[in-house]
Residue, then its C-alpha position, 0 to 999 in steps of 0.5 A: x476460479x479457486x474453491x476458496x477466491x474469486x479469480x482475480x485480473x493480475x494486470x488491474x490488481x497491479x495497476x491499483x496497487x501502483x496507484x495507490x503508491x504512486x497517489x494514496x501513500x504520499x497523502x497518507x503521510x502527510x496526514x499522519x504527520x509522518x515524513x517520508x523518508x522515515x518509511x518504517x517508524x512513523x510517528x504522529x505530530x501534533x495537532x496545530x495550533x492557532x485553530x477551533x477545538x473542533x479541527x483540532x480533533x478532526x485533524x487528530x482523528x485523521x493523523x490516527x487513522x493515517x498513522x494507522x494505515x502507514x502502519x498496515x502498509x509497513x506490516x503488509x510489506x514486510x510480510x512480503x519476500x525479501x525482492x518484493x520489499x525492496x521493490x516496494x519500499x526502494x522502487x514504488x515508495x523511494x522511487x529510485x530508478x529501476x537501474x539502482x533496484x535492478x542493481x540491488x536485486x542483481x537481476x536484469x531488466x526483463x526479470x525486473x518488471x515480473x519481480x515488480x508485479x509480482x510485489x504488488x500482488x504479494x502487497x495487495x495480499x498481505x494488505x487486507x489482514x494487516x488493516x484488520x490487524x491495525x484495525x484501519x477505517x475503512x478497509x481497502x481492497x486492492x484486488x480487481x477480481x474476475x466474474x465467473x464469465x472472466x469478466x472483470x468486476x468493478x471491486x467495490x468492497x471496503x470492510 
């Protein structure tokens, strides 16, 4: 363990982040209104129509802060290096095959799946500040941490 982080379990911090791609980031853009394929400018639609001011207001306050985390997670991916952005968006976002982003990466198939876990954890990273800096509600930790026995801690931390 570092002077200044708690030692984190690589192989859960990597599961959750392919989680929160695989689960979260979908339903993200459903509230913001944003579509998927339009993964670096998302934009907020209008609240509906045809209903009571008061889901009116709930659904807006929720595309705002959706559109608020579609914004960290586009700031927090281009923080990362050029291989892991193209990991992030063309694999874990697009899910392209990973035959089409080894071919991108010009790399072979071994190499493929260390670059993809080490994307995650650059993500998993860079995601903290870039959700202080969108100022997101709440602030969700991707890292799973290690206690100083090696034990894995159960990351409970929203900001």
């Amino acid at each position: 363990m570092g002077l200044l982080f708690k030692e984190l379990d690589n192989i859960e911090t990597v599961k959750r982040v392919a989680r929160f791609f695989n689960k979260d980031y979908e339903r993200l853009f459903l509230l913001s209104g944003s579509r998927l394929t339009d993964i670096s400018s998302p934009s907020l639609s209008q609240a509906p129509g045809h209903t009571s001011g008061n889901h009116n207001e709930t659904t807006l306050i929720q595309g705002i802060t959706a559109g608020a985390m579609i914004d960290a997670v586009n700031d927090a991916i281009s923080k990362c290096s050029y291989s892991s952005q193209v990991i992030l968006k063309n694999l874990l976002i697009r899910r392209e095959s990973w035959q089409d982003v080894k071919n991108q990466l010009y790399c072979e198939g071994h190499k493929l799946g260390y670059l993809r876990k080490r994307a995650c954890l650059e993500f998993a990273d860079a995601f903290d500040s870039s959700q202080i800096r969108h100022n997101c509600q709440p602030i969700v930790d991707l890292h799973v941490y290690k206690n100083d026995e090696g034990e894995l801690l159960e990351n409970k931390r929203v900001i």
